[in-house]
Structure formats: structure tokens, C-alpha cells
Gaussian input, Z-matrix of N, CA and C with variables (Angstrom, degrees):
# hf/3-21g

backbone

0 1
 N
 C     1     B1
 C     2     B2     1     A1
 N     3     B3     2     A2     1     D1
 C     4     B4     3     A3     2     D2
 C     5     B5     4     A4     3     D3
 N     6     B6     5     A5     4     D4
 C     7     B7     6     A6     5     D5
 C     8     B8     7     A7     6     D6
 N     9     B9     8     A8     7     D7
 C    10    B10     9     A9     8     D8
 C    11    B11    10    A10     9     D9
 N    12    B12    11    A11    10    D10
 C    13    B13    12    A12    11    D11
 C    14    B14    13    A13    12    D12
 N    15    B15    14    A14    13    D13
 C    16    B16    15    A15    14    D14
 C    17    B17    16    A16    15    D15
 N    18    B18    17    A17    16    D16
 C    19    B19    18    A18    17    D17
 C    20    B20    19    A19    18    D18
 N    21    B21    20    A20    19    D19
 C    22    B22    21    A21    20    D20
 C    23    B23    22    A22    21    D21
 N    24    B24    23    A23    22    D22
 C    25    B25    24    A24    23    D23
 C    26    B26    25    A25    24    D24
 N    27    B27    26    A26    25    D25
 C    28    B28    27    A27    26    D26
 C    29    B29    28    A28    27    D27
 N    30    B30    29    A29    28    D28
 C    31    B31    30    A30    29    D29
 C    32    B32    31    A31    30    D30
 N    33    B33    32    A32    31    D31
 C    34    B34    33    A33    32    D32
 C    35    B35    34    A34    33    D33
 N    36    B36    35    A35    34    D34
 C    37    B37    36    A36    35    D35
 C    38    B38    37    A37    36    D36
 N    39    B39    38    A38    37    D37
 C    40    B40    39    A39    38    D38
 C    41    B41    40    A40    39    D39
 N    42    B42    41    A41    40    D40
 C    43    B43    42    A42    41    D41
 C    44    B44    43    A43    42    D42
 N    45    B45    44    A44    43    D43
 C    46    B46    45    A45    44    D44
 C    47    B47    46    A46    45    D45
 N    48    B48    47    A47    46    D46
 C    49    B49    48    A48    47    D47
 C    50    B50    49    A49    48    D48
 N    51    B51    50    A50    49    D49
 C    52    B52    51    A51    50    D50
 C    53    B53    52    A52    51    D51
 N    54    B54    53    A53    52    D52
 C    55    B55    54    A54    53    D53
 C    56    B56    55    A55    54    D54
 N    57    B57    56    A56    55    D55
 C    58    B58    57    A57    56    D56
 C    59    B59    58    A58    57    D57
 N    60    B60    59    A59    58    D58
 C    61    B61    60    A60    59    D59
 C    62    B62    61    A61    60    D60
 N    63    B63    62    A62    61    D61
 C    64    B64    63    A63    62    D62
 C    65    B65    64    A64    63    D63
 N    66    B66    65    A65    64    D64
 C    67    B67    66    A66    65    D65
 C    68    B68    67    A67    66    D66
 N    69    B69    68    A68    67    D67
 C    70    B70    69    A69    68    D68
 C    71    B71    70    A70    69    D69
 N    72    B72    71    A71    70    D70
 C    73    B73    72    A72    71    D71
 C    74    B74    73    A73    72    D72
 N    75    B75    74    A74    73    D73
 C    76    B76    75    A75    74    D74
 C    77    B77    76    A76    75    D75
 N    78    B78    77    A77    76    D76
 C    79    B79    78    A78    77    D77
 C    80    B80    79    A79    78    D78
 N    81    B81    80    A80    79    D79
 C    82    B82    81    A81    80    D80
 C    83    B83    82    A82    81    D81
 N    84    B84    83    A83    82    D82
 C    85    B85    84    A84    83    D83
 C    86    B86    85    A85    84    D84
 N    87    B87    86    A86    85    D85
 C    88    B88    87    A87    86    D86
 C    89    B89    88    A88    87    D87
 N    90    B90    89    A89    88    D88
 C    91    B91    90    A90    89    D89
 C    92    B92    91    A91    90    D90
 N    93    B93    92    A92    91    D91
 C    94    B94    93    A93    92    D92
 C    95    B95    94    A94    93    D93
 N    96    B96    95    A95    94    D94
 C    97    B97    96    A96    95    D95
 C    98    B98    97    A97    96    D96
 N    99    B99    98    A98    97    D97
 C   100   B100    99    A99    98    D98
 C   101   B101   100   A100    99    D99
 N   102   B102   101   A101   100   D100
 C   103   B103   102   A102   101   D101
 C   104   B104   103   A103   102   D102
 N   105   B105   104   A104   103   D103
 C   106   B106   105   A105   104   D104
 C   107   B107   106   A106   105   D105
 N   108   B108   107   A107   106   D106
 C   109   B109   108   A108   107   D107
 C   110   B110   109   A109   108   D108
 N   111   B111   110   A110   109   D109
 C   112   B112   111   A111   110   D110
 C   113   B113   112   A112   111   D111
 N   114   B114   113   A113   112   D112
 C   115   B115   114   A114   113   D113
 C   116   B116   115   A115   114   D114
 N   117   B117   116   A116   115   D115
 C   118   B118   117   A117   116   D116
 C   119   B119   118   A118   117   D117
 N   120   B120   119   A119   118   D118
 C   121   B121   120   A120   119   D119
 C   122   B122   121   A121   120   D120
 N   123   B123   122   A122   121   D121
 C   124   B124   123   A123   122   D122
 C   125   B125   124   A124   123   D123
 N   126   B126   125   A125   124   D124
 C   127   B127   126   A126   125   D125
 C   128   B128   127   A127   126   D126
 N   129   B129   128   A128   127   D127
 C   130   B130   129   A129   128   D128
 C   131   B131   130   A130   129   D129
 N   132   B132   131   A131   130   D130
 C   133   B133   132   A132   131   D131
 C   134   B134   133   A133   132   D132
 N   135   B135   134   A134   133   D133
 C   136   B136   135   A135   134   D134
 C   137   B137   136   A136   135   D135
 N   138   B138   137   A137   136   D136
 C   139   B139   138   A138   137   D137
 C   140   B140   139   A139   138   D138
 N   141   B141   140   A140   139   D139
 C   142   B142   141   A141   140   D140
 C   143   B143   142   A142   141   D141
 N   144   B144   143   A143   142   D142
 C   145   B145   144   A144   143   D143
 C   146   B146   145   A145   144   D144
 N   147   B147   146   A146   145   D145
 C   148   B148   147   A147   146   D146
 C   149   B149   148   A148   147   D147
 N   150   B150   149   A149   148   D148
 C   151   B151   150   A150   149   D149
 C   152   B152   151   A151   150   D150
 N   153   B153   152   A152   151   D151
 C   154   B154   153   A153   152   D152
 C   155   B155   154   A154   153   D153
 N   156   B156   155   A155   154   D154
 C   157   B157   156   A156   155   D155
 C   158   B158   157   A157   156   D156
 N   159   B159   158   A158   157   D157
 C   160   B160   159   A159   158   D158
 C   161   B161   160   A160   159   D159
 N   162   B162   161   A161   160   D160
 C   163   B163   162   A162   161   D161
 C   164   B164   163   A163   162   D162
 N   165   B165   164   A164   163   D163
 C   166   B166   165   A165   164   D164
 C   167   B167   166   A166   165   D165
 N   168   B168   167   A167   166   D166
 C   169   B169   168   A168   167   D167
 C   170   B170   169   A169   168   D168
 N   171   B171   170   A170   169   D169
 C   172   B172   171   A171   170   D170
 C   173   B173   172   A172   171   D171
 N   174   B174   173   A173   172   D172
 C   175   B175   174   A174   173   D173
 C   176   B176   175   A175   174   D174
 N   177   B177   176   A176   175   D175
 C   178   B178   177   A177   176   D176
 C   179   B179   178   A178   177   D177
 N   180   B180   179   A179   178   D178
 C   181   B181   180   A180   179   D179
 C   182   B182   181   A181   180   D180
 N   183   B183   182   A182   181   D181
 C   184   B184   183   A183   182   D182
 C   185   B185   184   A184   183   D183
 N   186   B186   185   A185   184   D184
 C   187   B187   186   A186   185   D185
 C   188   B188   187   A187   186   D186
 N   189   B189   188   A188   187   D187
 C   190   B190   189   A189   188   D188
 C   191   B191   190   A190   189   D189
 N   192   B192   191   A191   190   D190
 C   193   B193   192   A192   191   D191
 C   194   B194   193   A193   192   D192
 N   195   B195   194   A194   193   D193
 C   196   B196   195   A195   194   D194
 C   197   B197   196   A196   195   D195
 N   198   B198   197   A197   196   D196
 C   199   B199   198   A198   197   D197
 C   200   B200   199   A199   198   D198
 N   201   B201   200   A200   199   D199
 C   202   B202   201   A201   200   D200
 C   203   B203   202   A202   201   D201
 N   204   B204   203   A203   202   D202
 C   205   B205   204   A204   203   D203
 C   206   B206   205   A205   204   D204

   B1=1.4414
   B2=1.5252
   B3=1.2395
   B4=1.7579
   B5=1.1896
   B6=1.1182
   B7=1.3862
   B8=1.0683
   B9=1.7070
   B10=1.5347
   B11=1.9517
   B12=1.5208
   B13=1.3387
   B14=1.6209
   B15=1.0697
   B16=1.5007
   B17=1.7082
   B18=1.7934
   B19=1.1826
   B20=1.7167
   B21=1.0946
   B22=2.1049
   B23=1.3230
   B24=1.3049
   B25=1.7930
   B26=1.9946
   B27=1.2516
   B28=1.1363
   B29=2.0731
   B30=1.0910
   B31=1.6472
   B32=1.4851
   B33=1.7955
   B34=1.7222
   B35=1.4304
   B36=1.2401
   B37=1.3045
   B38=2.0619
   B39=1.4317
   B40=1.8092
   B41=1.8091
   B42=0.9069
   B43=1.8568
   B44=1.2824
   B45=1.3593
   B46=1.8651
   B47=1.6274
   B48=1.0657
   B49=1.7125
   B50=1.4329
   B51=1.1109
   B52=2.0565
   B53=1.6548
   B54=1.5875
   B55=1.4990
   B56=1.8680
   B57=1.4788
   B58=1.6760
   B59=1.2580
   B60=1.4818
   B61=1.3418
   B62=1.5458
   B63=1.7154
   B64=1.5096
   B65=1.7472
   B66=1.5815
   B67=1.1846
   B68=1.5609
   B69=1.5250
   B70=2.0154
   B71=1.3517
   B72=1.4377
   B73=1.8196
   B74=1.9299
   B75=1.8074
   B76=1.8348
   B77=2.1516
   B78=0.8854
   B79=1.2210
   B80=1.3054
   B81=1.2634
   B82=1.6965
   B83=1.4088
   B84=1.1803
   B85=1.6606
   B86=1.3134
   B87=1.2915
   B88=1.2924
   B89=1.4886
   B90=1.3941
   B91=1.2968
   B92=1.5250
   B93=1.1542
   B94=1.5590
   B95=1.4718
   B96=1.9872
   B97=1.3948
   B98=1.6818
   B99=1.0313
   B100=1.5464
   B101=1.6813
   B102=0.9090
   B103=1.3650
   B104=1.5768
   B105=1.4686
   B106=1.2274
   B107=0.9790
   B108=1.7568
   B109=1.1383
   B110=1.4855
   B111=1.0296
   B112=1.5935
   B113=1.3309
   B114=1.6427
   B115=1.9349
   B116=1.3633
   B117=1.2606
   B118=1.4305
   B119=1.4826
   B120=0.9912
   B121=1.6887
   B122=1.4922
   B123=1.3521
   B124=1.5714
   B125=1.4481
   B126=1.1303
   B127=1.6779
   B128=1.4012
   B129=1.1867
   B130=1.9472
   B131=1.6258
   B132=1.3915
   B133=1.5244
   B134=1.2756
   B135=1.3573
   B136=1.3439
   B137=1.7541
   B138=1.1679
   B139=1.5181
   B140=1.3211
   B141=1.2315
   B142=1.5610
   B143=1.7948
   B144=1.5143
   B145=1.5095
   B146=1.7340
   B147=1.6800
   B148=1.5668
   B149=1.8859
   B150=1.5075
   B151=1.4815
   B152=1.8368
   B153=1.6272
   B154=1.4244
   B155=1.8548
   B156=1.0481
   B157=1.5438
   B158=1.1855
   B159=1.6125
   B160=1.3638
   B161=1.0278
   B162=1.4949
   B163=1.4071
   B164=2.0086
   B165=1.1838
   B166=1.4935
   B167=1.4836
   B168=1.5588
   B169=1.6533
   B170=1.2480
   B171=1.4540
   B172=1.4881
   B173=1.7489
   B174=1.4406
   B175=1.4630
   B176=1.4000
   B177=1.7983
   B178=1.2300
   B179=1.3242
   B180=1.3918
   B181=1.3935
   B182=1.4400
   B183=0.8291
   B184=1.2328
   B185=1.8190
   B186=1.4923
   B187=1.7533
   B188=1.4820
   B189=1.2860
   B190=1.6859
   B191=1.4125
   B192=0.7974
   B193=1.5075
   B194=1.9460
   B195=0.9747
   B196=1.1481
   B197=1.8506
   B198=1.3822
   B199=1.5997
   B200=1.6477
   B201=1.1221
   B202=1.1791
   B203=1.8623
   B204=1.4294
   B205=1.5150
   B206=1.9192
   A1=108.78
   A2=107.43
   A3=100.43
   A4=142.31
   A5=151.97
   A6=161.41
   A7=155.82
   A8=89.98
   A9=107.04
   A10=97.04
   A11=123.84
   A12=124.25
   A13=88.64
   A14=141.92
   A15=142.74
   A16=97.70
   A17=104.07
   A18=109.70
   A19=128.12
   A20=101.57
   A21=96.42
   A22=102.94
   A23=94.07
   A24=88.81
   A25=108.11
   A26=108.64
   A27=111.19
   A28=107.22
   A29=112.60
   A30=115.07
   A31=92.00
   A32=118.58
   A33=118.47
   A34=114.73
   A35=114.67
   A36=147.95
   A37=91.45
   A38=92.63
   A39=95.17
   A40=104.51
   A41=127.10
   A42=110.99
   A43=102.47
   A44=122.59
   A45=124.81
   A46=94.64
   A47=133.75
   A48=135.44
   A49=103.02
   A50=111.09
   A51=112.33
   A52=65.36
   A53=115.55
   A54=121.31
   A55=84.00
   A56=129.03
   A57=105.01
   A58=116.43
   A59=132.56
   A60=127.45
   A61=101.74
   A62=103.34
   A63=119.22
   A64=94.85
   A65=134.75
   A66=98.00
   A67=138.48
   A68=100.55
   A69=102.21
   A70=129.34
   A71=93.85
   A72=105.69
   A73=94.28
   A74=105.45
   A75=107.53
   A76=81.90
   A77=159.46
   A78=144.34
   A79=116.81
   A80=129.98
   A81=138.94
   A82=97.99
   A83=134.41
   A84=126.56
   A85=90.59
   A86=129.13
   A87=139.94
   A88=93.83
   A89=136.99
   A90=140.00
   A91=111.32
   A92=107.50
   A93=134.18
   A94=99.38
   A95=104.84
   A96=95.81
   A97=106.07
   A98=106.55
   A99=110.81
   A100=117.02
   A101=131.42
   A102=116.47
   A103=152.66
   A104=144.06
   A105=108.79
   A106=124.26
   A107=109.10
   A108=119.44
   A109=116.93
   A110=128.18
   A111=134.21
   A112=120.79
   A113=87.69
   A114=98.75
   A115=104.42
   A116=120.98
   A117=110.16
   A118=114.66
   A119=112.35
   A120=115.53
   A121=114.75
   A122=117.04
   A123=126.82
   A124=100.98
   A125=140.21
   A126=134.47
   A127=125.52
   A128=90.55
   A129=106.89
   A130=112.23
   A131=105.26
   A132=90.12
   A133=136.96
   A134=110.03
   A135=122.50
   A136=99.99
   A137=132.12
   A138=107.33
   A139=99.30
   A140=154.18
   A141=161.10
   A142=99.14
   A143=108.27
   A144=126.05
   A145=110.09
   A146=81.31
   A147=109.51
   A148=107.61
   A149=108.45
   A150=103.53
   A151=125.92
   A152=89.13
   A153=116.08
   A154=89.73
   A155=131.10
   A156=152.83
   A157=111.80
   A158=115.54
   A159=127.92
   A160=121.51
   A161=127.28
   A162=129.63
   A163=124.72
   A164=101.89
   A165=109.41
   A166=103.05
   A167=109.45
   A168=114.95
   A169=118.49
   A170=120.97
   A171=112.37
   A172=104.44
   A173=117.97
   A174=131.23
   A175=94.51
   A176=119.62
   A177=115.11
   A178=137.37
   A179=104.73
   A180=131.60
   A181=109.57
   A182=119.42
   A183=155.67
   A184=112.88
   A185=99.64
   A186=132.07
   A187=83.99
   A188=148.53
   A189=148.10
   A190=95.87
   A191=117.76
   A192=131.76
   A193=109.60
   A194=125.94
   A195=132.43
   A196=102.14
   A197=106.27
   A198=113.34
   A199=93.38
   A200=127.21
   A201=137.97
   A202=132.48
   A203=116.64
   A204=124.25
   A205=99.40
   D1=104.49
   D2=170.12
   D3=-71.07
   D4=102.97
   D5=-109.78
   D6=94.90
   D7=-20.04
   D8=-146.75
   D9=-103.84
   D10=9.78
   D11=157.83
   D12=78.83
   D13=55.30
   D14=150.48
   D15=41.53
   D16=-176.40
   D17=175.59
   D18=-65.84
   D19=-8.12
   D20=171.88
   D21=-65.02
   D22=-40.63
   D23=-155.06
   D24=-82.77
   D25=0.72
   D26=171.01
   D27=-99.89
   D28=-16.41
   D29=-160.17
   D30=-96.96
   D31=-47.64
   D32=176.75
   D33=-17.20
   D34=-72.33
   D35=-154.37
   D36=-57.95
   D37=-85.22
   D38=165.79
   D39=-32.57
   D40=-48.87
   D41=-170.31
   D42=-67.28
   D43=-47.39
   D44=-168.49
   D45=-63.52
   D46=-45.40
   D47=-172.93
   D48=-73.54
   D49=-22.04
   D50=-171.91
   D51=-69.19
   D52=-95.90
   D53=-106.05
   D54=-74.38
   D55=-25.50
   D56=174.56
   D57=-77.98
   D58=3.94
   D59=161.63
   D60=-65.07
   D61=-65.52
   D62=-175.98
   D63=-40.16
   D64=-71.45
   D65=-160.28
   D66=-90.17
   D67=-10.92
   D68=129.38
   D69=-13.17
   D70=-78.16
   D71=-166.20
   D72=-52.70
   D73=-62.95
   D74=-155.03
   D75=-65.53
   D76=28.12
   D77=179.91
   D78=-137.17
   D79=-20.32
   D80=174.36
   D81=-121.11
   D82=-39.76
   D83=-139.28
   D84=-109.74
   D85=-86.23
   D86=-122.29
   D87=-67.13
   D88=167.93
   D89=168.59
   D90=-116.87
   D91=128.33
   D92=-164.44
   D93=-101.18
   D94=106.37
   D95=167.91
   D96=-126.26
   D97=162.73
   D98=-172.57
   D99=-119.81
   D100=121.14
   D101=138.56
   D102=15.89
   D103=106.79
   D104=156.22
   D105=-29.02
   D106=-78.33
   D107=-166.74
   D108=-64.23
   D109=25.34
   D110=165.72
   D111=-96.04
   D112=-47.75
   D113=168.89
   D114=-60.11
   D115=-52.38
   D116=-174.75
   D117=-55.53
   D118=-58.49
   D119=173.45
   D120=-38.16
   D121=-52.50
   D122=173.46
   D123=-63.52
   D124=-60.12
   D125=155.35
   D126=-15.79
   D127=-56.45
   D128=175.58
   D129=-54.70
   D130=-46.81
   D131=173.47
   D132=-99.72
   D133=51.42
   D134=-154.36
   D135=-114.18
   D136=-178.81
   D137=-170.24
   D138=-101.84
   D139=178.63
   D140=160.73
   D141=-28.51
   D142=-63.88
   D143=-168.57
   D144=-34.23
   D145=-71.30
   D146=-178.02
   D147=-54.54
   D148=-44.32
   D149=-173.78
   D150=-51.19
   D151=-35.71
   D152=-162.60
   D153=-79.08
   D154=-55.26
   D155=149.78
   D156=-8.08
   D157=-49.98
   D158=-179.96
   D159=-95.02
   D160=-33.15
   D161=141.46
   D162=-31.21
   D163=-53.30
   D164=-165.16
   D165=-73.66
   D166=-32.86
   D167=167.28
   D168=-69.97
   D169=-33.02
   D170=-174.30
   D171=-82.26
   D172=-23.50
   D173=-169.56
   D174=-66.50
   D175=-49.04
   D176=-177.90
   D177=-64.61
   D178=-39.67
   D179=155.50
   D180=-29.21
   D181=-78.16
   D182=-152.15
   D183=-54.53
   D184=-47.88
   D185=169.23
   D186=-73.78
   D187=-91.76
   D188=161.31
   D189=21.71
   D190=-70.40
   D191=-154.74
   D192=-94.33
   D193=-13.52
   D194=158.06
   D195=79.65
   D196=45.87
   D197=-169.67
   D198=-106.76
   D199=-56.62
   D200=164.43
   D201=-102.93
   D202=152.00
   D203=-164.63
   D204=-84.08

């Protein structure tokens, strides 16, 4: 068919729709679960400030919810 820019110009189009489906789906849809030991790891690199920060939030949380005194 002449005109029609061979197969790139038909497959482009399919790659740009792959990867904004893909980051749709990993960004609204998909459900993100983690680890203990992930949180902890993500904890670990947190600075002293922030660690202690995240402690007092999760401690509070936590009383919120009537899991701990």
C-alpha cells in the first residue's frame, strides 16, 4: 500500500498506547503491597529526624486504632 509509511509507522502508535496503558494500570489500578521487611528497609534509609518522625506517627496511629496502650 503506498503511503501508508511501512510497518514503524503502524507499530509507533501501538508502543505509545502499550507503555500509557502500562502507566495507568502500575498508577491507579494495580495494588502495591510491601513487605515487613521492606518497610523496614525503606525505614532504614530514612535520616535519624525523619526515623524518630515515623516512629511517633506510627505509635500514634496505632493508639487511633486501639491496637496498642
Amino acid at each position: 500500500m503506498p503511503g501508508h509509511g511501512g510497518v514503524f509507522d503502524r507499530v509507533d502508535c501501538q508502543l505509545i498506547m502499550g507503555l500509557a496503558t502500562h502507566t495507568y494500570y502500575a498508577t491507579f489500578i494495580q495494588e502495591h503491597t510491601y513487605s515487613v521487611g521492606k518497610l523496614v528497609q525503606l525505614a532504614a534509609s530514612l535520616n535519624a529526624a525523619d526515623q524518630v518522625s515515623l516512629y511517633r506517627e506510627l505509635g500514634r496511629a496505632l493508639k487511633e486504632q486501639r491496637l496498642i496502650r
